[in-house]
Legacy VTK file of the C-alpha trace (Angstrom):
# vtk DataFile Version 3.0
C-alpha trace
ASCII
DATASET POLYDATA
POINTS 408 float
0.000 0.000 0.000
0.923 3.341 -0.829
1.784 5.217 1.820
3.267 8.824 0.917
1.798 11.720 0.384
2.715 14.725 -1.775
3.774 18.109 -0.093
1.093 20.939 -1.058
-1.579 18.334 -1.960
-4.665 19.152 -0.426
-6.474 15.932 1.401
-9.947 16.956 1.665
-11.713 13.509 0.962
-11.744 12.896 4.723
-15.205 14.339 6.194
-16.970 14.327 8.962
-20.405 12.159 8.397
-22.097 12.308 11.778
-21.329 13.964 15.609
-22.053 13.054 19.377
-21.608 14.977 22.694
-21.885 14.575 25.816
-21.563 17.020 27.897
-22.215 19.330 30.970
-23.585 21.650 28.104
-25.979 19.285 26.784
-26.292 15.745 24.959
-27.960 16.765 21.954
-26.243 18.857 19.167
-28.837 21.685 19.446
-28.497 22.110 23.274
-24.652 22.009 22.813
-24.861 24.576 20.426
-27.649 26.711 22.060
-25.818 26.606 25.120
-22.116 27.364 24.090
-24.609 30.240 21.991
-25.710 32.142 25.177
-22.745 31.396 26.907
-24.408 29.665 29.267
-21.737 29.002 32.376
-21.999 24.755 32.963
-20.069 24.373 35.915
-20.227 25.462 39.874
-20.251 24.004 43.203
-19.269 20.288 43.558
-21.842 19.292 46.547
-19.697 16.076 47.064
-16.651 18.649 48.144
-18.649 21.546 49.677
-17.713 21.095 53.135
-14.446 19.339 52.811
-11.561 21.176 53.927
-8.992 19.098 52.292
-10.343 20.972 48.951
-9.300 24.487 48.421
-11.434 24.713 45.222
-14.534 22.977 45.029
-15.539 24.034 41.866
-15.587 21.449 38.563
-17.931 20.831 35.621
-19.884 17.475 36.310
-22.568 15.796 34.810
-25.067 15.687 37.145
-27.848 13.836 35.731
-28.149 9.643 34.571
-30.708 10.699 31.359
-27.399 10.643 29.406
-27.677 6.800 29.650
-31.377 5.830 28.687
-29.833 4.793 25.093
-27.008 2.594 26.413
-27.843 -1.137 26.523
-28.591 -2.945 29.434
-25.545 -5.218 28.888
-23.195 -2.262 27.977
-24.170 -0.516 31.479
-23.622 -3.958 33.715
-20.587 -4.988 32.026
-18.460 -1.687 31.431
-17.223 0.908 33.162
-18.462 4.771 33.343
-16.139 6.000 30.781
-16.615 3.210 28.370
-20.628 4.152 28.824
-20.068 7.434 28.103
-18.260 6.411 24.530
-20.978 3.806 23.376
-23.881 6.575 24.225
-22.470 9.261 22.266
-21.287 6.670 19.196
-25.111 5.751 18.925
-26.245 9.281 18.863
-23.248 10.175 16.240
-24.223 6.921 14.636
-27.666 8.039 14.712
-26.685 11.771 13.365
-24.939 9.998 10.094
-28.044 8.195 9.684
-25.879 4.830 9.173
-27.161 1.288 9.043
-24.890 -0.544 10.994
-26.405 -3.777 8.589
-25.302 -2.402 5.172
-21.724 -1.679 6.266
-18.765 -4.040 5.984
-18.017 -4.531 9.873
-14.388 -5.859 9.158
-13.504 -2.084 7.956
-15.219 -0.221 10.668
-12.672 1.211 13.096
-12.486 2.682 16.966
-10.110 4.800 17.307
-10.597 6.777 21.063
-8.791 9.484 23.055
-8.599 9.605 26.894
-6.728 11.491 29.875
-8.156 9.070 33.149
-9.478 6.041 30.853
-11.874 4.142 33.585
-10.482 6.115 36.438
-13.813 6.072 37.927
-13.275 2.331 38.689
-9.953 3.038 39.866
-10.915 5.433 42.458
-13.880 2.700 43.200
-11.130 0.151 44.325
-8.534 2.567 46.062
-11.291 3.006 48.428
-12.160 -0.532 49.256
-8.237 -1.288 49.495
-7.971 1.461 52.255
-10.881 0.349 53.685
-9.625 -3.034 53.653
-12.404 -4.413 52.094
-12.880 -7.495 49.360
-12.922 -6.041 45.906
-15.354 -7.076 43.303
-13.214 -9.088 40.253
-15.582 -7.099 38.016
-14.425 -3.995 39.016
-10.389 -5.323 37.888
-12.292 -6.564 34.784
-13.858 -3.057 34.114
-10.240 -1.096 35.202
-8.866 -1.461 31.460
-8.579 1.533 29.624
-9.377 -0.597 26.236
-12.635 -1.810 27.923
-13.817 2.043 26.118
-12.689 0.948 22.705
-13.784 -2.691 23.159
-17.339 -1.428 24.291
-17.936 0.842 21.743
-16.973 -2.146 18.678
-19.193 -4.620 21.060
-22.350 -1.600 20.562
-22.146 -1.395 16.749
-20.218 -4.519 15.702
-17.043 -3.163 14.390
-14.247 -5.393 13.761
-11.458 -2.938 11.931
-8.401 -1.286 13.391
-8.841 -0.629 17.185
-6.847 2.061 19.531
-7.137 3.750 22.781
-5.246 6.783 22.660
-4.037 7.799 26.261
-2.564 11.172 24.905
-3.691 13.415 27.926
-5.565 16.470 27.205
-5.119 16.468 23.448
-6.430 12.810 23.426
-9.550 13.570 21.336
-7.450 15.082 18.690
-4.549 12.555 18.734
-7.438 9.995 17.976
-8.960 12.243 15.140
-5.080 12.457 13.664
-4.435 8.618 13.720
-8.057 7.794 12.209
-7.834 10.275 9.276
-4.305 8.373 8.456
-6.069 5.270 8.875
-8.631 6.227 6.226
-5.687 8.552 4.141
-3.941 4.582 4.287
-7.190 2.734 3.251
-7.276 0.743 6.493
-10.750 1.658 7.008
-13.971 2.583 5.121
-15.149 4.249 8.499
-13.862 5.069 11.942
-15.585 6.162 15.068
-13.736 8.224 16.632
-13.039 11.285 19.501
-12.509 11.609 23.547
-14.065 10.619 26.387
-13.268 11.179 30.252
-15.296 11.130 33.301
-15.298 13.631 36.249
-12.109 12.301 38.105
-10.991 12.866 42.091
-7.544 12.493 40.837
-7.485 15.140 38.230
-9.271 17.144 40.423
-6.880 17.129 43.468
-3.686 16.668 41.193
-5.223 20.989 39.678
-5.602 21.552 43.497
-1.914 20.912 44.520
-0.818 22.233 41.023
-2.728 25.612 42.563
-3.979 25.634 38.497
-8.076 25.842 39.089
-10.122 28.603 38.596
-11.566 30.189 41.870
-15.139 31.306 40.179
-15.150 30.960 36.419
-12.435 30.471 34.096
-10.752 33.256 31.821
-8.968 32.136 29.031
-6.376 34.911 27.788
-7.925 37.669 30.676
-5.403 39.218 32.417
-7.088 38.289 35.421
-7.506 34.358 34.780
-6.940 32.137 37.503
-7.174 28.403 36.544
-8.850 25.932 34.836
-12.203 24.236 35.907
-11.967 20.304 36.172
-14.794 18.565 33.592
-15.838 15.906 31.829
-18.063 14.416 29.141
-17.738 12.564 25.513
-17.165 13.650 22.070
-17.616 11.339 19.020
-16.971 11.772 15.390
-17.918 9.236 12.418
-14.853 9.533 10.057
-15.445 8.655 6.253
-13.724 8.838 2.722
-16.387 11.554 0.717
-16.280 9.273 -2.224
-17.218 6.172 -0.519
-20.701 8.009 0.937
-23.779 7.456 -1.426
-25.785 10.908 -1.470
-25.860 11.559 2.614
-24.618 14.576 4.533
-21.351 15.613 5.139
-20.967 18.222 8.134
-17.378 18.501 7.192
-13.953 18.284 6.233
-10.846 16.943 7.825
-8.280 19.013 6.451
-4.991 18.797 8.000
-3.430 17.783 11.587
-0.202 18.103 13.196
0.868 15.966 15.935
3.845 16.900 18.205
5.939 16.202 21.704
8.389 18.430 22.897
9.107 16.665 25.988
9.998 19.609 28.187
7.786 19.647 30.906
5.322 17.099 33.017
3.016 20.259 33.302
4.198 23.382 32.011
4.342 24.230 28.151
7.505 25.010 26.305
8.893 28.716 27.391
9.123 29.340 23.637
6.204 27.133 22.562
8.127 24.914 20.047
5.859 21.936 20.226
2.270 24.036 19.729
4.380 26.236 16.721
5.331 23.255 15.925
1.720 21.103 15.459
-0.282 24.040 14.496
2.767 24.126 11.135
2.077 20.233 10.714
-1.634 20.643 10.854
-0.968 23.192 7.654
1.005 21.037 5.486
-0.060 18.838 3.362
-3.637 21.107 3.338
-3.123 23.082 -0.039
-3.773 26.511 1.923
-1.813 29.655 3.111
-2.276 31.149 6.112
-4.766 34.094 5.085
-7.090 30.972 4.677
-7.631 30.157 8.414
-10.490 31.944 9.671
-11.147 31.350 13.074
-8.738 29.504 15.890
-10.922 27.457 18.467
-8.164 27.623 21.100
-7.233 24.789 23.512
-7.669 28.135 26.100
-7.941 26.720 29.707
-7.819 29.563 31.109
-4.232 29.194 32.942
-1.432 32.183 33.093
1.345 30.019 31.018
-0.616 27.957 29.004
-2.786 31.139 27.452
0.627 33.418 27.220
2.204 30.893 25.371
-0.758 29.651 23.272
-0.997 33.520 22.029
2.879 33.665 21.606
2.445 30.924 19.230
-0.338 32.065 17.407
1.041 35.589 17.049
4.283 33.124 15.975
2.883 31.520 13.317
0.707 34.132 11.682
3.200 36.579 11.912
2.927 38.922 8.025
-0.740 38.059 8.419
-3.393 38.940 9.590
-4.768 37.182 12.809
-7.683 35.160 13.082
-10.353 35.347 15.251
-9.938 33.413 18.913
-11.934 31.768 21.203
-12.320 29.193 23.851
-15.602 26.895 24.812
-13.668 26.016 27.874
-14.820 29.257 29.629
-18.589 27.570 29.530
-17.822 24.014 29.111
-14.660 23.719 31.465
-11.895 21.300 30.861
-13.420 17.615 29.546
-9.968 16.024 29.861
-9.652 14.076 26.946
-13.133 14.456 25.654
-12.238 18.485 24.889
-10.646 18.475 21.958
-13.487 16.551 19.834
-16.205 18.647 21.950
-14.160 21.376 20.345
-14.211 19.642 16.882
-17.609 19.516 16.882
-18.133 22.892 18.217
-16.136 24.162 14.937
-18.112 22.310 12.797
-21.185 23.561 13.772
-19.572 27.052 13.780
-18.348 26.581 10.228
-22.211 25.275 9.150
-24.152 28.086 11.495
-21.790 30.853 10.121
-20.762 32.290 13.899
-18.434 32.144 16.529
-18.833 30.816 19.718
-17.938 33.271 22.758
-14.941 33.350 24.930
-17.070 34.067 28.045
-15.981 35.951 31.585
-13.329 38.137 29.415
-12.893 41.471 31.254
-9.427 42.813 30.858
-7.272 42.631 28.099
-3.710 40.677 28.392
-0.876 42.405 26.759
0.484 39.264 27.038
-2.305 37.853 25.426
-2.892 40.164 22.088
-5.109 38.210 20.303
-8.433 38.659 18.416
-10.302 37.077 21.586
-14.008 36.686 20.625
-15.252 37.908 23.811
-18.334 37.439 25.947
-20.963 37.193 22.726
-20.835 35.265 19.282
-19.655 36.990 16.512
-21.251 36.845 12.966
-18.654 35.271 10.562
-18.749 33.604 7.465
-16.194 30.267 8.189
-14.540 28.330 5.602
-11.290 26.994 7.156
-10.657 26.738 10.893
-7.512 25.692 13.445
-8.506 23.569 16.592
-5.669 23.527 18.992
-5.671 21.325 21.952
-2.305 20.827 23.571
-1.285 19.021 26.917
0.548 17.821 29.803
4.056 16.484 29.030
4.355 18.378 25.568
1.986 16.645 23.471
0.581 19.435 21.425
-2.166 18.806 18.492
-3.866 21.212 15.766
-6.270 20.104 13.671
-7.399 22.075 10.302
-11.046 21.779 9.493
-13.143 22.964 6.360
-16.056 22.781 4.511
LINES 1 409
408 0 1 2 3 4 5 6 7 8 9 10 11 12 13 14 15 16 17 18 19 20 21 22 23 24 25 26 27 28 29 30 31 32 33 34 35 36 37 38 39 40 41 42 43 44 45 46 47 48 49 50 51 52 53 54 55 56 57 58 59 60 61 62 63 64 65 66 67 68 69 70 71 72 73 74 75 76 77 78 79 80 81 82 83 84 85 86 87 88 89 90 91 92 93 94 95 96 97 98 99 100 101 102 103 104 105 106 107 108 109 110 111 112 113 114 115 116 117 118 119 120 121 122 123 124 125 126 127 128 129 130 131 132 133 134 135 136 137 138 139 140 141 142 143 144 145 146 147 148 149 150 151 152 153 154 155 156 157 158 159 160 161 162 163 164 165 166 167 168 169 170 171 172 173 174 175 176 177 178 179 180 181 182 183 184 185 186 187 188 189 190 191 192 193 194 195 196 197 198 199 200 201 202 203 204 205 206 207 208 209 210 211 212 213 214 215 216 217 218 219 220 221 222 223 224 225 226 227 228 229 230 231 232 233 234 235 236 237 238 239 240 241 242 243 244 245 246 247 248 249 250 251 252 253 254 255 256 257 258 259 260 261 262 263 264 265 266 267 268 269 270 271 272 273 274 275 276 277 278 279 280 281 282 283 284 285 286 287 288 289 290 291 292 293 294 295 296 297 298 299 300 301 302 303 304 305 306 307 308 309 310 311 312 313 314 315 316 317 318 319 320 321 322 323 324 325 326 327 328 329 330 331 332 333 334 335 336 337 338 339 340 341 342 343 344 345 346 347 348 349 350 351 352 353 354 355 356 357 358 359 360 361 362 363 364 365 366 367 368 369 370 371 372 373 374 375 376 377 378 379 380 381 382 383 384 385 386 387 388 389 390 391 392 393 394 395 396 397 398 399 400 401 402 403 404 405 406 407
């Protein structure tokens, strides 16, 4: 099989075919959007940590309700862990969304290809309790521990038998996962992948941002000059990945451009002083793609909200479109909070319904201007804008930086 692929030719046969959230800001598409719309703040008080003192922060973005499960089947729910729950529900509803029957497809070349931060950490947290309590520990909870339980749940729910990878890439999971699928299709190891990020709300992650003193004290303010943190989240994000000639006269929500992978290996926590491994992906993202710079029109920025990861997310940015003019910039992660390794596709998808609704979604809470942070920051209400091309940037812990390009 031909592997190689010409410099300056533009892949655009890769689209997306259907989309599936999960999310603190909804589990349909249309509350998603109407909610990242009005800028509708999904996070707050955690009850579970309101009146413990060993949490200085008890703020996070959970899911607080079980309707997210009523399309899960019974022998998904009893078998599998949260996490791996989470990825089968939001596969049927993308499934759903492409308007696919699972019966007319060739299983063998159906893929799963899915990003995570915790995996089934929710299990793990489940049996580090009865170990310090000293209590006998359910074999079924070892079983559901494995962080390929996700992948293997979600091929169990449809049937897929093709390629198969869980993508423990931290925060930039989701996109990782997109990356590897659309070179799985580029490679013709596939006719269709499911793919994107999942995580559930996790104790660990949320003490590890505690003693890291990196969460937000109210709301969080990416690129404000008064940000303080990050708010710990969760939720799913799944994408049906196609070849555009292979799909017989159904609806294609978008293009797969271009993505750019990198690890600079500099830090466990703290991005590259100079940014060389985001400079780096959001340049790999545009090769290959057939465009120039002046062709981006929006950047949906990985934006948590922190004081080095924002300063050197607009150093890069102001970097790499440098003799250009700079695009537009916004983060859902002011409304949404931080979804691990689900918030790069919920970002994906966000763009693509940007791209399709003509309008950018809010950087909410923005009230002072950064200097070290001049950027275009779409602040505090959408703005009108017709979208052709866009960069998603989602880049974390231990240098693994990711940029996707995505078009219509």
């Amino acid at each position: 099989m031909k592997h190689k692929i010409v410099k300056g030719e533009m892949m655009k046969d890769i689209v997306v075919t259907g989309m599936g959230v999960l999310s603190t800001a909804g589990f349909t598409l249309d509350d998603y959007w109407h909610n990242l719309y009005d800028g509708k703040v999904t996070y707050g008080m955690i009850d579970e940590f309101k009146s413990n003192p060993n949490y200085r922060i008890k703020i996070g973005s959970k899911i607080k309700t079980s309707k997210w499960n009523t399309n899960v089947p019974e022998d998904i729910l009893s078998t599998y862990g949260k996490a791996a729950c989470y990825a089968v529900s939001t596969t049927l509803k993308a499934i759903h969304h492409a308007k696919i029957d699972l019966n007319q497809v060739n299983n063998k070349r159906v893929g799963v290809v899915i990003g995570t931060t915790m995996g089934e950490i929710e299990v793990e947290e489940q049996i580090t309790k009865f170990v310090c309590q000293n209590k006998s520990i359910d074999n079924r909870l070892y079983q559901q521990y494995q962080t390929f339980n996700i992948v293997k749940a979600v091929a169990e729910a449809v049937g897929a038998k093709g390629y198969m990878f869980a993508v423990p890439a931290a925060c930039a999971a989701g996109n990782y996962a997109v990356a590897i699928s659309k070179q799985l299709l580029e490679w013709d190891y596939a006719d269709m992948i499911i793919t994107g990020g999942v995580d559930v709300f996790s104790k660990v992650a949320f003490a590890g941002f505690q003693r890291l003193l990196s969460l937000a004290t109210d709301f969080c303010r990416p690129f404000d000059k008064n940000r303080k943190g990050l708010v710990v989240g969760e939720g799913c994000g799944i994408v049906i990945l196609e070849k555009e000639k292979q799909r017989k006269n159904q609806k294609v929500f978008g293009r797969i451009v271009g993505s750019g992978l990198s690890s600079n290996a500099y830090h466990m926590t703290a991005p590259h002083i100079h940014g060389e491994g985001e400079l780096l992906a959001m340049k790999k993202a545009m090769m290959n793609t057939g465009l120039s710079l002046k062709d981006i029109d929006y950047i949906s920025a990985h934006g948590t909200g922190t004081k080095a990861n924002d300063k050197i997310e607009a150093k890069v940015i102001k970097e790499m479109f440098k003799g250009h003019n700079l695009p537009p910039v916004s983060s859902i992660k002011s409304v949404l909070g931080h979804s691990m390794g689900a918030a790069s596709t919920l970002e994906l998808i966000a763009c693509l319904l940007m791209i399709q609704r003509r309008t950018i979604l809010p950087t909410m809470n923005y009230q002072s201007k950064d200097e070290d942070c001049d950027i275009d920051v779409v602040a505090n209400k959408p703005r009108k804008q017709n979208l052709k091309y866009v960069m998603s940037n989602s880049f974390a812990f231990g240098g693994q930086t990711s940029s996707l390009v995505i078009g219509v």
